[in-house]
N, C-alpha and C positions, 0 to 999 in steps of 0.2 A: 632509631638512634643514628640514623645517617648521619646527622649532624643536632647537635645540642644548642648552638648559639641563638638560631632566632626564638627559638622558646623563653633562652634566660633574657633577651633583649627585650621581649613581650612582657615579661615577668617583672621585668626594674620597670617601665613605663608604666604599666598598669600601677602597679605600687605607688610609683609618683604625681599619678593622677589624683589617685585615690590621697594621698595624704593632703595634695593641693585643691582638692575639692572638697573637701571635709571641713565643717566650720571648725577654727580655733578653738581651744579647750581655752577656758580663762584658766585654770591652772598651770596650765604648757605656759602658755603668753608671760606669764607673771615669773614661769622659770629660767624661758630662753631670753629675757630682756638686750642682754649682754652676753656677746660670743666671741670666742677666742679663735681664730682658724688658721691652722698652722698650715701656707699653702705650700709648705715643701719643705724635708729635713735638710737639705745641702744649706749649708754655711761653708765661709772664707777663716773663719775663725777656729781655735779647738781651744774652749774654754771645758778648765779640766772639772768644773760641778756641773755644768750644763747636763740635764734632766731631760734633753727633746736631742738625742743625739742622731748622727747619719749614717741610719743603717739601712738608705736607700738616697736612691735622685729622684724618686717617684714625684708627680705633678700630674693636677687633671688640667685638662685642659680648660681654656677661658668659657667654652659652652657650659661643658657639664660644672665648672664654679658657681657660672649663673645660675643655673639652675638651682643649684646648693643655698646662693644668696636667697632666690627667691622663694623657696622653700621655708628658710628662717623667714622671714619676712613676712609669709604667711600666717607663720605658726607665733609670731609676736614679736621678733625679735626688732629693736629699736637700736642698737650700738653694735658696731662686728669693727673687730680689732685683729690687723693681719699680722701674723708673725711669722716665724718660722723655728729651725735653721735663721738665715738670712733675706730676707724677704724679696733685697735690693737685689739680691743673684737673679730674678727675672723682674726687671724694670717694667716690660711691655704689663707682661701677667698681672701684675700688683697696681698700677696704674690703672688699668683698664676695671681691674676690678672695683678698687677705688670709687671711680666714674660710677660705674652702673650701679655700686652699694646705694650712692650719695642721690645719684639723679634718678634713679629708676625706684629703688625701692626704699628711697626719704629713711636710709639711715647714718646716724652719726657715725662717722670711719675718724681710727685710729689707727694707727702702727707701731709695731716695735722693732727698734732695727741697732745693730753696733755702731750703725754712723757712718761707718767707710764706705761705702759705694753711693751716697747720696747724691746727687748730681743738681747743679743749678737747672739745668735743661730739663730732666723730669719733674724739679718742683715746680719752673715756670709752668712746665704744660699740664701735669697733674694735680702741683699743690690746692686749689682751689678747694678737690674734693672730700681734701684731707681737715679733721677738726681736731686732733691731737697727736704729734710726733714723739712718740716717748724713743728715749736712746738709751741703751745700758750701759752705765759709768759705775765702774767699779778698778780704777785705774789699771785696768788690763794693759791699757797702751792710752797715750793720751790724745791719740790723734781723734778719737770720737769725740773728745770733748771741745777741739777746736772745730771738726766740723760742726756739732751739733749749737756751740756759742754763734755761730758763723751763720747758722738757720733760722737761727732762735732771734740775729738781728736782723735779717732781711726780713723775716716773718710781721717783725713787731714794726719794722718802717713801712711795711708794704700794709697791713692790716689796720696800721695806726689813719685819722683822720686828717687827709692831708691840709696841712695850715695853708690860709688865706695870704698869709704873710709870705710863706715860700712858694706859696703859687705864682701869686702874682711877680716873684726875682727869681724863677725860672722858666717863662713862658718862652724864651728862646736860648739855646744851650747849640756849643758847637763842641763837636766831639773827631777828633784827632785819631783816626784808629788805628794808625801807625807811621811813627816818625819816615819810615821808606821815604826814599825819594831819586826818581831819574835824571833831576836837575841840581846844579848849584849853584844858584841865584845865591851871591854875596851879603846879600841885607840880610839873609834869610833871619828868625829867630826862632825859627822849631827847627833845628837842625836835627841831622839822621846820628844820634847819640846812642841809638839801639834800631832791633828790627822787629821790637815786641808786637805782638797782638795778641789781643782775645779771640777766643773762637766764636762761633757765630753764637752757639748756647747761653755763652755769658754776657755778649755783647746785646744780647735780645735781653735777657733779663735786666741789664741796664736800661731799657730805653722803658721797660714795663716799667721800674721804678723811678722814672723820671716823667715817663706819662701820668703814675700814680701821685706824685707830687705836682703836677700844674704844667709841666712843660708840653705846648700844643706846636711847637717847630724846633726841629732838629738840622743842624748843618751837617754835614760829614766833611772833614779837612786832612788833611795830614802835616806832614811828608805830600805826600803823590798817592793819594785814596784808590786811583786808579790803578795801582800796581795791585791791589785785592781786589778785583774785578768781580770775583763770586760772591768773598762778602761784603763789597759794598753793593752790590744788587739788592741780595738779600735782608739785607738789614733794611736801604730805601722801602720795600716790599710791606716788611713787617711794621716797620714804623709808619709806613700810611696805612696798610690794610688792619690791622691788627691794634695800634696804637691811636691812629685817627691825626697822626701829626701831619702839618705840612713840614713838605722835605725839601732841603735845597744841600748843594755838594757845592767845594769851591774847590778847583784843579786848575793845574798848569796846560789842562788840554791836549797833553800830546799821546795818550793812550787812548782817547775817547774813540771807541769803537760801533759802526753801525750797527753790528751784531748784539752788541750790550746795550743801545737805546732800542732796540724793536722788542728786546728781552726785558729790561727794567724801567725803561722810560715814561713809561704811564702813572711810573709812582713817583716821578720828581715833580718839584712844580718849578722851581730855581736852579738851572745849570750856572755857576759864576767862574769864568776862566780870568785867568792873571794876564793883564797886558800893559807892560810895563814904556812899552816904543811899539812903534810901527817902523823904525827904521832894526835891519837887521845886525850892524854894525853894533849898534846900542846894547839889545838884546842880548849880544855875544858877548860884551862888555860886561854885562849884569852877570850873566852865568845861565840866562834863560835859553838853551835849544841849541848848543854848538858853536864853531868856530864863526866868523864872521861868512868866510864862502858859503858854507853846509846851512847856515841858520835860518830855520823851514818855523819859526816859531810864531808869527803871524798866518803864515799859510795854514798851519794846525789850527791854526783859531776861528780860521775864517770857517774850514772844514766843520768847526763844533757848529758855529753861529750856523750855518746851514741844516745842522741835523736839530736843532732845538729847534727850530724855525719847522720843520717834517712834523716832528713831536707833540705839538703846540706847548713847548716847554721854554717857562720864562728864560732870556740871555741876559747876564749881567758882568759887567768887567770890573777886576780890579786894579788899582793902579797904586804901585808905590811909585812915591817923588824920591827921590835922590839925587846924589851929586851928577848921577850920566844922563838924567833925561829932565830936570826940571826947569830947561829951556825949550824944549819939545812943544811944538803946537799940532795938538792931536784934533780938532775941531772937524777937520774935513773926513776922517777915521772915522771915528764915533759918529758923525750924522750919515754917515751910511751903515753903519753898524746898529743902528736905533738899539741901544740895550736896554732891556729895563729897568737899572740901574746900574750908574759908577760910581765906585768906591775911590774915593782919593786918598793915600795914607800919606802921613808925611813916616820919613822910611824912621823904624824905632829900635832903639841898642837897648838890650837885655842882657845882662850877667847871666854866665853859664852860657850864654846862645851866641851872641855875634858880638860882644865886648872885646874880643881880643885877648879876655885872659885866659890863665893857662888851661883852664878847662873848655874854654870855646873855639868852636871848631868852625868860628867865622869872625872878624873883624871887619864892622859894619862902620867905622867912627870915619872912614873917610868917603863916605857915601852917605853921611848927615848933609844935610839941607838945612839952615835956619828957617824960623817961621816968615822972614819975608821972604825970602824965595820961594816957600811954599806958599804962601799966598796967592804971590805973581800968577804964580801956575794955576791956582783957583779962578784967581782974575780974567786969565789969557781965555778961560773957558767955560767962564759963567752963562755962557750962552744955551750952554746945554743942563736942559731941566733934570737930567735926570742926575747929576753931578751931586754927589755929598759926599764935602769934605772932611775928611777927622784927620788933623794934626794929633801930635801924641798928648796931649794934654785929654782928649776927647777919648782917644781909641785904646791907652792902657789897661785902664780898669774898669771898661766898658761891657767888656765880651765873658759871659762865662764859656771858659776852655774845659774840657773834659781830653786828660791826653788818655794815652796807648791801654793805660791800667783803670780807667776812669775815676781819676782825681781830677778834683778841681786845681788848676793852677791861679797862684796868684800873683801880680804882677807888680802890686803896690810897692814892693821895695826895689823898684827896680829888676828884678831877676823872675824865675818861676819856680814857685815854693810849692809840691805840689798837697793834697791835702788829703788825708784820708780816704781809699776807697768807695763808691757808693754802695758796693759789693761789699762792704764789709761792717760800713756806719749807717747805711740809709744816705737820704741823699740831704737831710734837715744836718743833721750833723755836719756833713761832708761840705757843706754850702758856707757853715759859720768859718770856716775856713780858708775859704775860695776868695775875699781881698774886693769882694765883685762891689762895684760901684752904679745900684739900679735906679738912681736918681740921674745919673749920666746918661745909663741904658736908656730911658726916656726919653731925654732932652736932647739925645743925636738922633731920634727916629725910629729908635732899634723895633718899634710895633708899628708895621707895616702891613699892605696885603698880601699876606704871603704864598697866599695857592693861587693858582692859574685856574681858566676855564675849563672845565672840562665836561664832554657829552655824556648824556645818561645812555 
């Protein structure tokens, strides 16, 4: 009697050998079909008829569960339905268990939960395993019922079979992950009207829902993308590793850090920096990188063009025309800069952004360019193959935009309407909304090759 323990440890082992080695009873099999397991009485809730109350926090651990799974699983069981208490109060636990129900011992998993703690980021990474989410409504509070509408519509856009039709008018999506911004460039038309963002959890499940709908490239823009250094890494990452998208980012270049291309740069295939002048007077003018002395905004550019070039990560410039630079002859610039592509805008006013009225927070209307001036500009530099011009007739309702919240913006009345959530309608609804003009998208080029070389 020195000690008791390794005898009762010998004692449950052997037990459960013995029941795991023992063929199924077809009577057992035919009883345990379907199983309830309550993998812990703690809830957040205290509903006063609740029959499975918390008269402990007791929890086995994810081993001995398995084991438990496997056990049923043996003895016939084909459905295990996790509940609790509250299920969601161990995310890892119920997940994992999930998994190994569904992949290891081929049963149909269900859950039941009040709906509060369900998280985008655990359905992205668990939901797969999961084949029924029951929620209890019984209007205790109504917020399960908005999450569980909320599951119930990503569930059925992400499950649903993605149409040919939407495939094919989102194969290129740029998404804006927060208005931020270090610069204030005058023409601007996504101005810093807030400092929203999504967290990385929901902004990954947007791109999963956007991947599950046809979209094979993703931009990331802003504001200044690079003021979120961690998750615009991150997201590049997921969206080529995990997604299978090519990536390309468009930045004003002046946060672009060596440290964050040895760290993320293997998942971009398009670096595109804004270069409006090569003269730094101009620049200053614009609102790009300082006073006219201090104005380092080429020098920053040049610095990117050097680290993409390290990287073997495509350079590409953009260029708005306007009233301060669309005399500017950039020719000698650009054929030392070789990018792989320039972007020519003629510069565009949008209500709410740079109209001047009372809710915009730039007045662009005197840095309009007519289309022959913008032209001219075209003309001065047709020599460089890599030059596509989009006047605004071309480049309004050309682009699908996904801003800060991921809505589609639409641009067709002039202004940005924005539309529905994808996080909240799917991305088929959110799209009928979006104004987007995919017969344009075509006819400027918008499918192109968009990844770069890269070694196995």
């Amino acid at each position: 009697m020195r000690i008791i323990l390794p005898c009762i440890i010998v004692t449950h082992i052997a037990t459960s050998t013995l029941s795991y080695n023992a063929s199924p009873s077809s009577m057992v099999a035919n009883r345990v079909k379907s199983v309830n397991y309550f993998i812990s009485r703690e809830c957040n809730y205290k509903c006063k008829f609740c029959f499975h109350t918390q008269k402990n926090t007791h929890k086995l651990g994810l081993g001995k569960a398995k084991l438990g799974l496997q056990l049923l699983q043996h003895s016939g069981t084909v459905k295990i339905n996790f509940a609790g208490g509250e299920p969601f109060l161990n995310p890892e636990l119920l997940g994992e268990l999930c998994k190994y129900a569904r992949e290891d011992c081929g049963m149909a998993v269900s859950i039941i939960s009040n709906g509060s703690l369900i998280k985008p980021d655990w359905m992205m990474r668990y939901g797969e395993y999961v084949d029924i989410l029951g929620v209890s409504v019984d209007m205790r509070i109504i917020l399960p019922c908005i999450i569980v509408t909320h599951i119930a519509t990503l569930s059925s856009a992400y499950n649903a079979s993605p149409s040919p039709v939407v495939a094919n008018r989102v194969k290129s999506v740029n998404y804006f992950i927060s208005r931020e911004c270090n610069y204030k460039c005058k023409f601007c038309f996504h101005t810093q009207k807030n400092t929203h963002k999504l967290g990385l959890g929901k902004a990954k499940l947007g791109l999963q829902l956007l991947q599950h709908s046809g979209t094979v490239k993703i931009n990331f823009a802003g504001g200044e993308p690079f003021l979120n250094p961690e998750l615009l890494g991150e997201l590049c990452k997921y969206a080529r590793e995990d997604c299978g998208m090519a990536v390309s980012i468009i930045s004003n270049g002046s946060l672009i850090k060596p440290d964050w291309m040895m760290r993320y740069g293997e998942y971009v295939d398009i670096l595109g920096v804004s270069v409006d002048s090569f003269d730094p007077a101009t620049n200053a003018a614009i609102g790009r990188g300082g006073d006219t002395d201090k104005n380092q905004h080429v020098n920053r550019m040049l610095k990117v063009r050097e680290l993409c070039s390290n990287q073997g990560i495509l350079f590409k410039m953009n260029t708005v025309v306007c009233s301060l630079n669309h005399d500017e002859d950039m020719n000698e610039h650009v054929s030392r800069l070789e990018p792989y592509r320039w972007k020519a805008f003629q510069c565009l006013i949008l209500k709410g952004e740079n109209a001047g009225g009372p809710n915009d927070i730039n007045d662009a209307r005197k840095l309009q360019v007519s289309k022959g001036q913008f032209d001219a500009f075209i003309d001065r530099h047709s020599g460089q193959s890599m030059l596509i011009p989009e006047p605004n007739t071309v480049m309004q309702n050309s682009y699908l935009l996904l801003d800060e919240e991921l809505r589609f913006l639409d641009c067709s009345e002039n202004g940005k309407v924005p539309s529905q959530s994808i996080l909240e309608v799917g991305v088929e609804q959110a799209l009928s909304q979006a104004g987007f003009d995919d017969s344009m998208f075509l006819n400027r080029g918008g499918v192109f090759d968009w990844t770069r070389e890269r070694s196995n």
